[in-house]
C-alpha positions in Angstrom: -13.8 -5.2 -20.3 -10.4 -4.8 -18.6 -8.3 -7.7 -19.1 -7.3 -8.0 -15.1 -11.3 -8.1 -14.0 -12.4 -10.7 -11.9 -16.0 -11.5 -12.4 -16.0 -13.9 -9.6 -14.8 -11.0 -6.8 -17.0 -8.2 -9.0 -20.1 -10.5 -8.2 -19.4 -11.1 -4.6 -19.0 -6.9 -3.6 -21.8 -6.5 -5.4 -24.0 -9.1 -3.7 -22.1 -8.7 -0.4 -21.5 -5.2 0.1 -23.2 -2.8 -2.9 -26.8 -4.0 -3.1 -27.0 -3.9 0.7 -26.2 -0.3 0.7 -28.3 0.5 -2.3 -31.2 -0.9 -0.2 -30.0 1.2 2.6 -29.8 4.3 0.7 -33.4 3.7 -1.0 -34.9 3.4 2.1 -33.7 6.7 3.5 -31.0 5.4 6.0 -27.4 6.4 4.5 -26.8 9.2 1.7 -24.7 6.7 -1.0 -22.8 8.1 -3.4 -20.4 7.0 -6.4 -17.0 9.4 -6.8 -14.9 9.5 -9.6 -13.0 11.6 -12.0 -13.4 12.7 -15.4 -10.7 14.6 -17.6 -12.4 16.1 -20.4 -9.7 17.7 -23.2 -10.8 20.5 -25.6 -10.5 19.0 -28.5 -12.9 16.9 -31.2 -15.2 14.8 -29.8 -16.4 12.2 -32.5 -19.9 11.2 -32.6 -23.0 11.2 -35.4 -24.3 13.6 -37.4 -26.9 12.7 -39.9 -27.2 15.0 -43.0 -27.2 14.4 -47.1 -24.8 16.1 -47.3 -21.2 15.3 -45.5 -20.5 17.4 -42.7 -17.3 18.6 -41.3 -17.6 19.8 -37.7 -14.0 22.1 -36.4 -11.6 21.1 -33.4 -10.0 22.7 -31.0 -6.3 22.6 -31.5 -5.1 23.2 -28.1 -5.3 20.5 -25.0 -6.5 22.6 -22.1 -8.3 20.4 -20.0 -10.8 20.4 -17.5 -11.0 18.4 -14.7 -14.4 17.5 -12.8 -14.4 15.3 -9.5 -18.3 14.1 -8.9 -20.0 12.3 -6.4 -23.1 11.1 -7.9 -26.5 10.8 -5.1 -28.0 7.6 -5.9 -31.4 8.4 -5.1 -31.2 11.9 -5.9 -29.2 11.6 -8.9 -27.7 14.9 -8.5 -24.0 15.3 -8.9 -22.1 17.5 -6.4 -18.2 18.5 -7.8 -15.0 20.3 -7.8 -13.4 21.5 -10.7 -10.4 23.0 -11.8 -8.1 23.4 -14.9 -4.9 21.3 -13.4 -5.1 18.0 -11.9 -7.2 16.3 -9.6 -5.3 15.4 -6.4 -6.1 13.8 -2.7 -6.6 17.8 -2.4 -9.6 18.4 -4.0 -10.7 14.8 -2.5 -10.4 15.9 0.7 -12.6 19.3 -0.4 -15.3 17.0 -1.7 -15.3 14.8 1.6 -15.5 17.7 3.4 -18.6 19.3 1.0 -20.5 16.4 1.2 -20.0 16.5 4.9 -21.3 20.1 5.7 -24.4 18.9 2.9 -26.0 15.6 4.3 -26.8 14.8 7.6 -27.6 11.1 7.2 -24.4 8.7 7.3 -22.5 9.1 4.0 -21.2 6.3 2.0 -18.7 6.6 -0.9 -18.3 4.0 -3.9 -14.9 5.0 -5.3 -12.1 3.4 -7.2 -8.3 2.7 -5.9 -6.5 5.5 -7.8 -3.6 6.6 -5.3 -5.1 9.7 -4.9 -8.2 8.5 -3.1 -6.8 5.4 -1.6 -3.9 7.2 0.5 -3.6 8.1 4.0 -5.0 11.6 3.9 -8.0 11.0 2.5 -8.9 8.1 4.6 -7.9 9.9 7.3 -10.2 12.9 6.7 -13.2 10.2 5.8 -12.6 8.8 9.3 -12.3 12.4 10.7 -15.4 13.3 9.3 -17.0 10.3 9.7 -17.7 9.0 5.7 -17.3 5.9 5.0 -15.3 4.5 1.8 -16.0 2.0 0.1 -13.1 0.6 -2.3 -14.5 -0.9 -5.4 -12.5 -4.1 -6.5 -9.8 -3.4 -9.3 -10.6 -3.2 -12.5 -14.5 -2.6 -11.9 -15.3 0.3 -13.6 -18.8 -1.2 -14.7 -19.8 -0.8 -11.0 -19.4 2.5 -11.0 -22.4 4.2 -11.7 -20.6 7.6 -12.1 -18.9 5.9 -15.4 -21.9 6.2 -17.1 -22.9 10.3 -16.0 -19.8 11.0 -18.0 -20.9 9.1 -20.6 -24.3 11.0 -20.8 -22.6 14.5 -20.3 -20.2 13.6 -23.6 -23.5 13.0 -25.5 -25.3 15.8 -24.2 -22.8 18.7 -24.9 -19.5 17.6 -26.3 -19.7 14.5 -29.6 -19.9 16.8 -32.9 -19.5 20.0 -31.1 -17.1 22.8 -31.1 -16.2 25.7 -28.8 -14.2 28.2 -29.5 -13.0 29.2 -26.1 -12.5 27.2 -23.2 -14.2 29.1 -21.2 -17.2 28.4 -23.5 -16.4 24.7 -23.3 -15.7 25.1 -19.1 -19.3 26.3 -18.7 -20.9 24.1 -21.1 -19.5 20.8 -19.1 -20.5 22.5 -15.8 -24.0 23.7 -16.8 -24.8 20.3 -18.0 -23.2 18.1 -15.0 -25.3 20.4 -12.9 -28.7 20.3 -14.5 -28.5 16.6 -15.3 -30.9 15.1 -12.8 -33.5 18.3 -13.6 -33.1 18.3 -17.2 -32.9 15.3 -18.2 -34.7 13.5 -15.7 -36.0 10.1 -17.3 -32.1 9.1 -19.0 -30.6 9.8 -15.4 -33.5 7.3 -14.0 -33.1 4.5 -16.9 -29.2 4.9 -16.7 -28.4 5.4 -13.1 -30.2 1.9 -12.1 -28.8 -1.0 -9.9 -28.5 -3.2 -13.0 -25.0 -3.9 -13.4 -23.1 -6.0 -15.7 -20.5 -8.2 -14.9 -18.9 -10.1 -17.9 -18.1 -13.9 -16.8 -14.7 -14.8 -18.4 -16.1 -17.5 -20.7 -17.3 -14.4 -22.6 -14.3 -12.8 -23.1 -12.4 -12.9 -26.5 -8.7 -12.4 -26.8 
C-alpha cells in the first residue's frame, strides 16, 4: 500500500467517476479502457517450483529490457500495445491514442495514472484531438488500475522460474502471452479483471 494513498479520495473516484463508467462500458455505450506501463528486465524472475529435489533455475546476466504500453478493454479483456526495447515516452502514448482511435468507434475512455509522460500537454492534446477522453486516476492508486494485475498474470504465466536465453526468445514470449490472454486463459482474465477493488482504510495500515 503506498504510504501517500488516500483511502478517503480512492473511494470517492471510484463511487463518483469509475463505477459509473464501468456501468457505461458494460452496457455497450463507451469502449473503457485501463493504460499503463510495464518494464519487464531479462533477468531471474523468482517464483515456485516444487520438486524433491532442490532445483536451480539459470538467469540472464544482462538487463535488456522490454517495454510494453497496454490498454486493457474492460469488457473484452483484450490488451491492445506498443512495444519497444528503449523507453516509453508521451510518444508511444500518443501512437496508442491514436490506435485505439482508428480501432473503436464508440466513445473511448482511458483510466491511466499521472506519470509525466501521460499527464503532459501533448498527450492531452492529441486525446482532445481525437476525441478520447482521460481519466486521471488519484495519486498513489495503483489498486484501481485493473491493468496492475494483467502484469501480474503475464509474470506468472511466462516469466517466475523461467529462463531465456535470448531476448528475442524472452521478447516474443511476453508478446505472445499479452496477446493471447483474454483467449487463452479466459476464466483468470474473468475472475481477475473484475470491478472489485480494494481500498485499504488507514486504520489498517501498519508502520
Amino acid at each position: 500500500m503506498p504510504c501517500k494513498a488516500d483511502p478517503g479520495i480512492q473511494r470517492g473516484f471510484l463511487n463518483d467517476k469509475l463505477m459509473p463508467l464501468i456501468e457505461d462500458a458494460k452496457r455497450g455505450l463507451i469502449e473503457l479502457f485501463f493504460l499503463d506501463a510495464s518494464h519487464f528486465v531479462m533477468g531471474g524472475f523468482a517464483g515456485r517450483v516444487w520438486s524433491v529435489v532442490r532445483k536451480y533455475v539459470k538467469t540472464a546476466s544482462g538487463r535488456q529490457r522490454y517495454n510494453v504500453l497496454g490498454a486493457l478493454n474492460f469488457v473484452s479483456k483484450k490488451i491492445e500495445t506498443v512495444a519497444n526495447d528503449s523507453y516509453i515516452t508521451s510518444t508511444q502514448v500518443v501512437e496508442m491514442l491514436e490506435k485505439l482511435a482508428k480501432s473503436f468507434a464508440n466513445p473511448i475512455k482511458i483510466i491511466l495514472d499521472n506519470a509525466r509522460y501521460q499527464r503532459c500537454t501533448v498527450v492531452i492534446e492529441k486525446a482532445a484531438e481525437l476525441g478520447i477522453d482521460l481519466v486521471f486516476l488519484p495519486t498513489y492508486s495503483p489498486n484501481l488500475n485493473l491493468i496492475e494485475r494483467v502484469w501480474k498474470v503475464v509474470k506468472s504465466k511466462v516469466l517466475n522460474s523461467a529462463y531465456y536465453e535470448t531476448f528475442d526468445g524472452f521478447r516474443a514470449n511476453i508478446s505472445e502471452c499479452i496477446n493471447t490472454l483474454h483467449d487463452k486463459f479466459p476464466l483468470e482474465m474473468a475472475s481477475s479483471i473484475t470491478q472489485n477493488f480494494q481500498i485499504i482504510d488507514r486504520s489498517r495500515i501498519f508502520a
